[in-house]
Biopython code that builds the backbone (N, CA, C, O; Angstrom):
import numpy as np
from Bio.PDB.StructureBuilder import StructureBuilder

atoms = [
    (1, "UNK", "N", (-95.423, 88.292, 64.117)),
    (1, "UNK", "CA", (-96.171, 87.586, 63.110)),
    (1, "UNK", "C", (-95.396, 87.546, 61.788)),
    (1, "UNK", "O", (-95.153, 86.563, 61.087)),
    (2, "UNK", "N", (-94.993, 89.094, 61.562)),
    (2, "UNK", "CA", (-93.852, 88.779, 60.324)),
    (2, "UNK", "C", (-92.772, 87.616, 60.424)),
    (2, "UNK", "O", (-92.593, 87.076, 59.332)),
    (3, "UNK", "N", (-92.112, 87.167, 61.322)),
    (3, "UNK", "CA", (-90.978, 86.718, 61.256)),
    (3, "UNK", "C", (-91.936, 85.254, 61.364)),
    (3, "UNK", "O", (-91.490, 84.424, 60.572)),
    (4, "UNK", "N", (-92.777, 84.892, 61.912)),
    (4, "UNK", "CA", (-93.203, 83.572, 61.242)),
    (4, "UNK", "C", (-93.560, 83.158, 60.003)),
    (4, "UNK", "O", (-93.372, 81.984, 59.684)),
    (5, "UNK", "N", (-94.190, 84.166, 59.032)),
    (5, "UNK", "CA", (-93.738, 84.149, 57.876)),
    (5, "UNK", "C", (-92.793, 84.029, 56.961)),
    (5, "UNK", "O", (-92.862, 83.476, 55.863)),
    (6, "UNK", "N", (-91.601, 84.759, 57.634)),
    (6, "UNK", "CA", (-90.605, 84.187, 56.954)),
    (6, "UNK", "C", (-89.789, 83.291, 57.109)),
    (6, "UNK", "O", (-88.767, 83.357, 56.427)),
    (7, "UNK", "N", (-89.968, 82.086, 58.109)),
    (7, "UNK", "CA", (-89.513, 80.866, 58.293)),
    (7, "UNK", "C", (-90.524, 80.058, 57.481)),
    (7, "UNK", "O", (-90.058, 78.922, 57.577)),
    (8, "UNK", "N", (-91.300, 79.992, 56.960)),
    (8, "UNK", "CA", (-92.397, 79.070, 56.224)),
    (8, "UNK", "C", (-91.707, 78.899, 55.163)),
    (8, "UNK", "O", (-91.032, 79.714, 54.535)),
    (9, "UNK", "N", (-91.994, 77.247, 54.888)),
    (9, "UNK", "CA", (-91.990, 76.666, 53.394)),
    (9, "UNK", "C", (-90.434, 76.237, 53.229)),
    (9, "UNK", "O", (-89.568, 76.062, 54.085)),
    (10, "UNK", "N", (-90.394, 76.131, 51.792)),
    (10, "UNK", "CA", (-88.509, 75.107, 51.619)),
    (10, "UNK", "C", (-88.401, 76.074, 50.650)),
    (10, "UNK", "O", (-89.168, 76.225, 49.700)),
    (11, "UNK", "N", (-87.354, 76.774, 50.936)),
    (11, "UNK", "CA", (-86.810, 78.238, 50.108)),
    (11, "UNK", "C", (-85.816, 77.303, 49.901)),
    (11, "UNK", "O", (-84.922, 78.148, 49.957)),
    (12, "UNK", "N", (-84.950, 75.831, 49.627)),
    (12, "UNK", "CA", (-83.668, 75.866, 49.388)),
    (12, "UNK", "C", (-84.071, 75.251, 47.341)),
    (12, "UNK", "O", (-85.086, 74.645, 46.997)),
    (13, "UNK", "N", (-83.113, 75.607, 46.569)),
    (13, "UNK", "CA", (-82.829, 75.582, 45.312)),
    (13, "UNK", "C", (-83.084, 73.887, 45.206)),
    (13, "UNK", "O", (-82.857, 73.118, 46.140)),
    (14, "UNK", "N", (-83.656, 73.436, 43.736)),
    (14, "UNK", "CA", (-83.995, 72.269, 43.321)),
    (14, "UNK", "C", (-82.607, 71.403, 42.698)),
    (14, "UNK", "O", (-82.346, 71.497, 41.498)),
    (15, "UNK", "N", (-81.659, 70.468, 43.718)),
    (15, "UNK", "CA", (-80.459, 70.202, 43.284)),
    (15, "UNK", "C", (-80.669, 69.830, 41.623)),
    (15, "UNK", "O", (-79.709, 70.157, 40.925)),
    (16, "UNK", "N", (-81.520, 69.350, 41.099)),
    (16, "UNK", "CA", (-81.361, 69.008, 39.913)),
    (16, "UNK", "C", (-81.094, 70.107, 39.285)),
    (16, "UNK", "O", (-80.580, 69.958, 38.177)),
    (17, "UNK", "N", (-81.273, 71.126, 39.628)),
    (17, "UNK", "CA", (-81.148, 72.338, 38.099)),
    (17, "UNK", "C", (-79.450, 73.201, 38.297)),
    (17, "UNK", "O", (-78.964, 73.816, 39.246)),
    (18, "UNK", "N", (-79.026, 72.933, 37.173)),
    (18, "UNK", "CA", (-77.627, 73.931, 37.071)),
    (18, "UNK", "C", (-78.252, 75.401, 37.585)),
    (18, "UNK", "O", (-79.384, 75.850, 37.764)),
    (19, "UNK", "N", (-76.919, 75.883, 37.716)),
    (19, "UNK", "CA", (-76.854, 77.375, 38.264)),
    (19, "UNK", "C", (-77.372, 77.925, 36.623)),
    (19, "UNK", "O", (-77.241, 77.423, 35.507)),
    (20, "UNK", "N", (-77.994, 79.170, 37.110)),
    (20, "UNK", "CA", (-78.555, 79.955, 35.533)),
    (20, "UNK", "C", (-78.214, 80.486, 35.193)),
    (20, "UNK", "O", (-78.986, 81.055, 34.421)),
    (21, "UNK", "N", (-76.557, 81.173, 35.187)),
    (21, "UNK", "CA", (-75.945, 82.060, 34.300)),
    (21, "UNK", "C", (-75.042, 80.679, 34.126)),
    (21, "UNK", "O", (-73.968, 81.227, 33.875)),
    (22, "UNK", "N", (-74.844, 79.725, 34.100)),
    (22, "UNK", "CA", (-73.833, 78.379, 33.332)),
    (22, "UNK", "C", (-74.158, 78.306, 31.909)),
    (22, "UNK", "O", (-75.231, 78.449, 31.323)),
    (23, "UNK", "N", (-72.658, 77.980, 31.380)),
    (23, "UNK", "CA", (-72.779, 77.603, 30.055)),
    (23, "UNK", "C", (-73.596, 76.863, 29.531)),
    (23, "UNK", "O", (-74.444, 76.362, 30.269)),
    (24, "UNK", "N", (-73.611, 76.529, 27.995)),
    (24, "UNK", "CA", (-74.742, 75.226, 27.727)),
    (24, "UNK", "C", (-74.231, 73.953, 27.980)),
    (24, "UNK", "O", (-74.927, 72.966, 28.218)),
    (25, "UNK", "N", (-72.845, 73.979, 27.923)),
    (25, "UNK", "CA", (-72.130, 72.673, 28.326)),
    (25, "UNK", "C", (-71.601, 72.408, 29.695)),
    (25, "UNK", "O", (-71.256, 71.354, 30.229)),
    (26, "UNK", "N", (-71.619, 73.219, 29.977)),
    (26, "UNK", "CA", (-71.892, 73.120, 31.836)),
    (26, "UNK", "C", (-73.341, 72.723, 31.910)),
    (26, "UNK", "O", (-73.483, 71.508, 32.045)),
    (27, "UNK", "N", (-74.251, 73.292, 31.867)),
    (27, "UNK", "CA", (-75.743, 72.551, 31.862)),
    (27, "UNK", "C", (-75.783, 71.010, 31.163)),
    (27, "UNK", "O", (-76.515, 70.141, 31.638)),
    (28, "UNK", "N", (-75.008, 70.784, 30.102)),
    (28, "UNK", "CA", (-75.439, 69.503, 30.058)),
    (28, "UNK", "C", (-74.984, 68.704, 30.519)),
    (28, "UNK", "O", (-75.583, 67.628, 30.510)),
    (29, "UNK", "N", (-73.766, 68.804, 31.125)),
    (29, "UNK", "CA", (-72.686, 68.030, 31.814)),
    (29, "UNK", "C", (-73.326, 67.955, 33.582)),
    (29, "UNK", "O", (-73.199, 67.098, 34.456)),
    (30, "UNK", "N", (-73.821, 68.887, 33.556)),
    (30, "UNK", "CA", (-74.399, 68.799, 34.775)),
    (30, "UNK", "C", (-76.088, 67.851, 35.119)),
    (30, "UNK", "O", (-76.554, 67.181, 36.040)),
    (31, "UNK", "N", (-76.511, 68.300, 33.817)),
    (31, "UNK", "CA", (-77.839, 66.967, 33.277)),
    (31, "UNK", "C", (-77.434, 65.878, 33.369)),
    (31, "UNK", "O", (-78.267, 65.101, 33.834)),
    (32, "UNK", "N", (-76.090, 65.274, 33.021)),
    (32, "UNK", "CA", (-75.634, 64.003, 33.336)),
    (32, "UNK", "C", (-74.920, 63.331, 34.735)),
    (32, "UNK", "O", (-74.937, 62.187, 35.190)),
    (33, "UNK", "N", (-74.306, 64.559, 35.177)),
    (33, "UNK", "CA", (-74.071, 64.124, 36.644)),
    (33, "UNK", "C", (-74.904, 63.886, 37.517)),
    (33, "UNK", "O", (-74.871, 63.041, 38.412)),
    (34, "UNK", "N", (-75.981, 64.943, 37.163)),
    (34, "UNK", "CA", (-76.842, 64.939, 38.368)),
    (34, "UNK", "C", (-77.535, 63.026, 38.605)),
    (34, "UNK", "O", (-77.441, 62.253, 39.558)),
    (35, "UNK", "N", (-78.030, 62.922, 37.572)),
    (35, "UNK", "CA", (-78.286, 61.695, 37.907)),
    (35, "UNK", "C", (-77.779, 59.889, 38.528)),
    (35, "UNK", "O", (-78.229, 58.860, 39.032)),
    (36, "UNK", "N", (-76.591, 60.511, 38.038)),
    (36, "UNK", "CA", (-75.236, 59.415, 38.285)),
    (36, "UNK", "C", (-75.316, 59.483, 39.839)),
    (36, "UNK", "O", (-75.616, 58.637, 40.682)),
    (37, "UNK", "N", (-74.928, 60.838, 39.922)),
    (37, "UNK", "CA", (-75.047, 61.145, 41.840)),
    (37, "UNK", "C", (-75.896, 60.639, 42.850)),
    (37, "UNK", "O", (-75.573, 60.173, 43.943)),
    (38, "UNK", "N", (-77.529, 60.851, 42.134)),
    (38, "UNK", "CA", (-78.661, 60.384, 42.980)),
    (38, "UNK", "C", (-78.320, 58.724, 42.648)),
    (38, "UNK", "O", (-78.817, 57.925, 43.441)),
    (39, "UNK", "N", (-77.645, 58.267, 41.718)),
    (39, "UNK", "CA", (-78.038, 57.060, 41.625)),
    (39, "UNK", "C", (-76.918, 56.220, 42.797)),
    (39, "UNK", "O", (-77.228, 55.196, 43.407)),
    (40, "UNK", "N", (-75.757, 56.848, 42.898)),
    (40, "UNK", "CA", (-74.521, 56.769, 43.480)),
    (40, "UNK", "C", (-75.259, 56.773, 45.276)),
    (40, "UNK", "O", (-75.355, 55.832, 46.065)),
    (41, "UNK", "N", (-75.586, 57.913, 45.398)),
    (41, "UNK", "CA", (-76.029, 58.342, 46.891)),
    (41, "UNK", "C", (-77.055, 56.763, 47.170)),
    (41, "UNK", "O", (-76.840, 56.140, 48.210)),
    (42, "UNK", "N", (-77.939, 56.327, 46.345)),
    (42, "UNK", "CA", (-79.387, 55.272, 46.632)),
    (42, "UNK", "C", (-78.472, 54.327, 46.799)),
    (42, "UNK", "O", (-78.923, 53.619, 47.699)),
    (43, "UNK", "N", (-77.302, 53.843, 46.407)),
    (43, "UNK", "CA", (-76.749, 52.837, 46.539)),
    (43, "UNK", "C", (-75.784, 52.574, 47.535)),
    (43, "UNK", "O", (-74.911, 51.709, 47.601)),
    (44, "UNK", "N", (-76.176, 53.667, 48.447)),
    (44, "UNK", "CA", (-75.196, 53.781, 49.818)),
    (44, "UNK", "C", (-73.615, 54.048, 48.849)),
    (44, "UNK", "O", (-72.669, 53.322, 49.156)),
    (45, "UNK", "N", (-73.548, 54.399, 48.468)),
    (45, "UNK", "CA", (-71.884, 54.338, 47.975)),
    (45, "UNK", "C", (-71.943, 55.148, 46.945)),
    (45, "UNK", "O", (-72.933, 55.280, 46.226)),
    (46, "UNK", "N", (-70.798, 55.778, 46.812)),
    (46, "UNK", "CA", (-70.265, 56.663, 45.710)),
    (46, "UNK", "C", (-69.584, 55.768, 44.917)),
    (46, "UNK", "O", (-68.764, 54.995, 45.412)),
    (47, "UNK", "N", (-69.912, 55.795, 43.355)),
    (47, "UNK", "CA", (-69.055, 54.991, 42.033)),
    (47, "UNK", "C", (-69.131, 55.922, 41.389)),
    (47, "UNK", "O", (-69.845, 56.017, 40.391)),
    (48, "UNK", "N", (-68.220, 57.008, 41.956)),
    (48, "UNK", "CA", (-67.686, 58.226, 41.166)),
    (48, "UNK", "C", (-67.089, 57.616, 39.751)),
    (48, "UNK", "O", (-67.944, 57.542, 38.867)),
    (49, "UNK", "N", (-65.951, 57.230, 39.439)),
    (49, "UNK", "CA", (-64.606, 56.883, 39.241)),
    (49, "UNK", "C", (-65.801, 56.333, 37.933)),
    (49, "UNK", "O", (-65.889, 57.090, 36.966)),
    (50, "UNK", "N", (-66.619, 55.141, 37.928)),
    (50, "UNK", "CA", (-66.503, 54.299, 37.090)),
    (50, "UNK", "C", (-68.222, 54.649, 36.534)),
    (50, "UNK", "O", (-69.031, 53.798, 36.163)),
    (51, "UNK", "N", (-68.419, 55.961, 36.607)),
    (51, "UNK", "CA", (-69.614, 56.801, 36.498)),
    (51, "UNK", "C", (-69.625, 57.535, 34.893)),
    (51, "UNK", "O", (-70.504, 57.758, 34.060)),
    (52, "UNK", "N", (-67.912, 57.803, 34.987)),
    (52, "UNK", "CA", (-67.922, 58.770, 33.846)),
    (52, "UNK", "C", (-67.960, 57.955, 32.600)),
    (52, "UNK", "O", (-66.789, 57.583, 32.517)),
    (53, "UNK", "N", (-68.344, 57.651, 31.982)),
    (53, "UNK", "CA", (-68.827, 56.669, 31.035)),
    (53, "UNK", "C", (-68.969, 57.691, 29.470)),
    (53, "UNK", "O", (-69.255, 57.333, 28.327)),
    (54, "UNK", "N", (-68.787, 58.426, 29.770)),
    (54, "UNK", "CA", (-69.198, 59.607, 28.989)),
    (54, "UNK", "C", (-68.187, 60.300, 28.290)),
    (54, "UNK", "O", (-67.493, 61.052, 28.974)),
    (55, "UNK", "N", (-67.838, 60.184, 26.550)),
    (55, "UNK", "CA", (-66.748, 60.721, 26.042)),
    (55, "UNK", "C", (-66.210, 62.012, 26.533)),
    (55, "UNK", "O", (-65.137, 62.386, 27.005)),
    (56, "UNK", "N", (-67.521, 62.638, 26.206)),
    (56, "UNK", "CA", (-67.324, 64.155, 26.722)),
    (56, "UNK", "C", (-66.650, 64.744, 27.819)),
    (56, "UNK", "O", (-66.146, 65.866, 27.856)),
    (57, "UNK", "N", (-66.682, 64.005, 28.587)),
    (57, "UNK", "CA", (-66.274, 63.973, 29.759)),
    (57, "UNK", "C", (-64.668, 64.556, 29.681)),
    (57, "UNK", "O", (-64.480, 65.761, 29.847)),
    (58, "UNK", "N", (-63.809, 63.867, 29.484)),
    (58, "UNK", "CA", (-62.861, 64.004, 29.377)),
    (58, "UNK", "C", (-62.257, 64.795, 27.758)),
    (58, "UNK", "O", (-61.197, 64.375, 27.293)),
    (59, "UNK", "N", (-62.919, 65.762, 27.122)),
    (59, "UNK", "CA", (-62.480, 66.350, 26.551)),
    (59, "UNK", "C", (-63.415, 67.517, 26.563)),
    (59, "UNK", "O", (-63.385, 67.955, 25.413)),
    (60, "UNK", "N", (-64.234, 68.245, 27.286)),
    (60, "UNK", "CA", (-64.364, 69.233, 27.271)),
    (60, "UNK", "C", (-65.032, 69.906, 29.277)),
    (60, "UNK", "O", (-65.842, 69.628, 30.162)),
    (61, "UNK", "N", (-64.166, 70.677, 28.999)),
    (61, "UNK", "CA", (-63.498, 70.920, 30.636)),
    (61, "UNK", "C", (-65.013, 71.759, 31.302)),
    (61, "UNK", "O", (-65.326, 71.490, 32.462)),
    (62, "UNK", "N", (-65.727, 72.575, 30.639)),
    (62, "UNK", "CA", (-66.841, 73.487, 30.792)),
    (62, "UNK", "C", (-68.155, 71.901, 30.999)),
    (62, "UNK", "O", (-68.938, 71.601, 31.900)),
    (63, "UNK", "N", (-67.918, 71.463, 30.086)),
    (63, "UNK", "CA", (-69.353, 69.732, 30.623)),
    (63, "UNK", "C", (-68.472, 69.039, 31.465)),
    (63, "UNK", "O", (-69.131, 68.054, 31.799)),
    (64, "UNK", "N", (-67.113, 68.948, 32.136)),
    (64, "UNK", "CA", (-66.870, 68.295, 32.571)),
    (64, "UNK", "C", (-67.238, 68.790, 34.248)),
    (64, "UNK", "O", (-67.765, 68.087, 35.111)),
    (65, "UNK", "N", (-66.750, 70.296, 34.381)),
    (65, "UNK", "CA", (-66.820, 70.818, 35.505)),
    (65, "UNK", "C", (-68.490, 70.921, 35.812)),
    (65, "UNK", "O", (-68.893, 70.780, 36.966)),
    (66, "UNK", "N", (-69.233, 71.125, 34.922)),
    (66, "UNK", "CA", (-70.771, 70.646, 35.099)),
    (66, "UNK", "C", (-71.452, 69.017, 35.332)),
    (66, "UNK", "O", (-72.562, 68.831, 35.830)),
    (67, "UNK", "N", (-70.711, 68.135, 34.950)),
    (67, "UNK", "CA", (-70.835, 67.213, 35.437)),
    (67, "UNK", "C", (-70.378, 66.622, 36.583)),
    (67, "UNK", "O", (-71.138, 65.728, 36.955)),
    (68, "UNK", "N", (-69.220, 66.819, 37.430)),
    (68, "UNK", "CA", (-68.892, 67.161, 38.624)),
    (68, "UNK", "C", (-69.829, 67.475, 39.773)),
    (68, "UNK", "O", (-70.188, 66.879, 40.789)),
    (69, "UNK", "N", (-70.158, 69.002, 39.041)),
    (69, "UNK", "CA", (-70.969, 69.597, 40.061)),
    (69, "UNK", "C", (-72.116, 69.303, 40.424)),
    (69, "UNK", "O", (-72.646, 69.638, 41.484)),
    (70, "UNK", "N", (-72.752, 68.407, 39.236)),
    (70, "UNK", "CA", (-74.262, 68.368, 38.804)),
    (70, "UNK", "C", (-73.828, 66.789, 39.748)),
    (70, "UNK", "O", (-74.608, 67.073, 40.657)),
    (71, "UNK", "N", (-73.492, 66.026, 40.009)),
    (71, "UNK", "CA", (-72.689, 64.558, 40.489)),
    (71, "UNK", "C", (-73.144, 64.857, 42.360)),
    (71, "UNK", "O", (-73.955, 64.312, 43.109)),
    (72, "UNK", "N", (-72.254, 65.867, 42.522)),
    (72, "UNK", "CA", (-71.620, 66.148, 44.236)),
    (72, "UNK", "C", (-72.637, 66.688, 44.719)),
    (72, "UNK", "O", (-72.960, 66.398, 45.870)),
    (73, "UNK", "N", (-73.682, 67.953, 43.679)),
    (73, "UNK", "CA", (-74.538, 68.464, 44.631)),
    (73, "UNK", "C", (-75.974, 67.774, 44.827)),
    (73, "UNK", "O", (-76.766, 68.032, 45.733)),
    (74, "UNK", "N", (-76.157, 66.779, 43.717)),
    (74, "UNK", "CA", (-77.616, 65.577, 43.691)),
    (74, "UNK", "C", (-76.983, 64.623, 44.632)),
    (74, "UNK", "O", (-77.719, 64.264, 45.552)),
    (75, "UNK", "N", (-75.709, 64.100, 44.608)),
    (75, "UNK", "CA", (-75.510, 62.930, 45.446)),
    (75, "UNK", "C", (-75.172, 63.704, 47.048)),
    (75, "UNK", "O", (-75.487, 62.918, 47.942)),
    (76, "UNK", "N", (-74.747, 64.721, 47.467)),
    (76, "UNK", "CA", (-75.398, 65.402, 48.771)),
    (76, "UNK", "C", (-76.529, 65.595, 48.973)),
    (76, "UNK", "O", (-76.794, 65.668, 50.173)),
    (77, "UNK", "N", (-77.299, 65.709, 48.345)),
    (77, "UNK", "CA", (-78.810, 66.049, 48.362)),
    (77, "UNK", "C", (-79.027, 64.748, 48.769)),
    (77, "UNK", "O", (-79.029, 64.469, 49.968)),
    (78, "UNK", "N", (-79.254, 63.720, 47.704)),
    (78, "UNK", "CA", (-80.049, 62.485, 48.526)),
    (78, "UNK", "C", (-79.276, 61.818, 49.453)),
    (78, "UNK", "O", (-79.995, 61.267, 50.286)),
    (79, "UNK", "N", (-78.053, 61.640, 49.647)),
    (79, "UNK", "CA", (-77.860, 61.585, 51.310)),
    (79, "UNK", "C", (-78.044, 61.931, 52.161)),
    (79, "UNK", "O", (-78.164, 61.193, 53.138)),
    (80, "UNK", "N", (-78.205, 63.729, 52.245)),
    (80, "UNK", "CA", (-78.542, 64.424, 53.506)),
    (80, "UNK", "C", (-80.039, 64.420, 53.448)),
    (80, "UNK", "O", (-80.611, 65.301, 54.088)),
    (81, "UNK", "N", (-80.971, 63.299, 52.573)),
    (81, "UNK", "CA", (-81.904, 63.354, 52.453)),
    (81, "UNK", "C", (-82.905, 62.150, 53.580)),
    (81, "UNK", "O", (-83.314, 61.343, 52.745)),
    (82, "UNK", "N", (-83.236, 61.866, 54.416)),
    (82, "UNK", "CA", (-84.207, 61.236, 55.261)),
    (82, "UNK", "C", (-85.338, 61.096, 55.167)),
    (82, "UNK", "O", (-86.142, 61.967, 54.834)),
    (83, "UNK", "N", (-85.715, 59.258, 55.630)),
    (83, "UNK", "CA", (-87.679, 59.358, 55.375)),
    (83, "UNK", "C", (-87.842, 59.881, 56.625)),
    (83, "UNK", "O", (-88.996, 59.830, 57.049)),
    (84, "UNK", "N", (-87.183, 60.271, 57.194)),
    (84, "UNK", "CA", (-87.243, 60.938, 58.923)),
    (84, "UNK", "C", (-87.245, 62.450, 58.784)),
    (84, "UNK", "O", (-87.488, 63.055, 59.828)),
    (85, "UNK", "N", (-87.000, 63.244, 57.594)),
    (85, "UNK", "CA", (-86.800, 64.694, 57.585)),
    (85, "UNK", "C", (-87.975, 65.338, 57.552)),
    (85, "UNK", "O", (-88.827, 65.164, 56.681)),
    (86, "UNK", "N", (-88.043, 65.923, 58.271)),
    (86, "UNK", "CA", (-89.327, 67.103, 58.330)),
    (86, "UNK", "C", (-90.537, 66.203, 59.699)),
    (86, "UNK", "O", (-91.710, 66.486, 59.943)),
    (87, "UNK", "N", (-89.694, 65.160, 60.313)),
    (87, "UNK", "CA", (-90.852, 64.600, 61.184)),
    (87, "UNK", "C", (-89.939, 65.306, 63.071)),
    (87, "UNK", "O", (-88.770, 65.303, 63.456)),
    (88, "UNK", "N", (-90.970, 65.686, 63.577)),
    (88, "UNK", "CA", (-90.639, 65.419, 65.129)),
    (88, "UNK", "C", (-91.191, 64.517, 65.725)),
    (88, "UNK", "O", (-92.353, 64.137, 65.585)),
    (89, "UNK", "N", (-90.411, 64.132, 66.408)),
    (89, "UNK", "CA", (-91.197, 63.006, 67.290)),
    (89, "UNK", "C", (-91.664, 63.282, 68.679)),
    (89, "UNK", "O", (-92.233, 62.642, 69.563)),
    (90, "UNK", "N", (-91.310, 64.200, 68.559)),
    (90, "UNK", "CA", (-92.044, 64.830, 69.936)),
    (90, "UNK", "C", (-93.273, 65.925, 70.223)),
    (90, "UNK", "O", (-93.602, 66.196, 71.378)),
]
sb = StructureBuilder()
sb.init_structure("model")
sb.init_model(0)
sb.init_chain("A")
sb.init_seg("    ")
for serial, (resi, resn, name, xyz) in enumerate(atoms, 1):
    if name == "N":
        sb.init_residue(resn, " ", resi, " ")
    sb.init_atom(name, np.array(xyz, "f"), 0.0, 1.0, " ", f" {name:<3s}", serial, name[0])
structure = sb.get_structure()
């Protein structure tokens, strides 16, 4: 009975939120990727490249590596994401 308990529910982390010991500019850089990503993933296609639109970007390496991350792990998320997930069909 215990161990069916602990398969219950969605224990995995909310891609939108930075990791919680990250800088503040890693968090905000990552506030901006994240969304680029989901928007990238909805459009069947990655427009990495022409995403970064963003001064910051390219001059500070701590929002940059947060924007990256905040980019790769929302735009994996809604790809590996399905209106089919969580259904059996059997």
């Amino acid at each position: 009975m215990a161990l069916l308990g602990a398969c219950g529910g969605d224990d995995k982390p909310d891609p939108r939120t930075p990791p919680a010991n990250s800088s503040p500019a890693f968090k905000e850089g990552y506030a901006k990727g994240c969304p680029a990503g989901l928007e990238s993933a909805a459009k069947q296609g990655s427009n990495w490249n022409n995403s970064k639109v963003d001064q910051r970007y390219g001059q500070d390496l701590e929002y940059k590596k947060g924007w990256d991350q905040g980019y790769f792990t929302c735009y994996d998320s809604q790809r590996s994401t399905s209106i089919f997930s969580g259904i059996n069909p059997f």
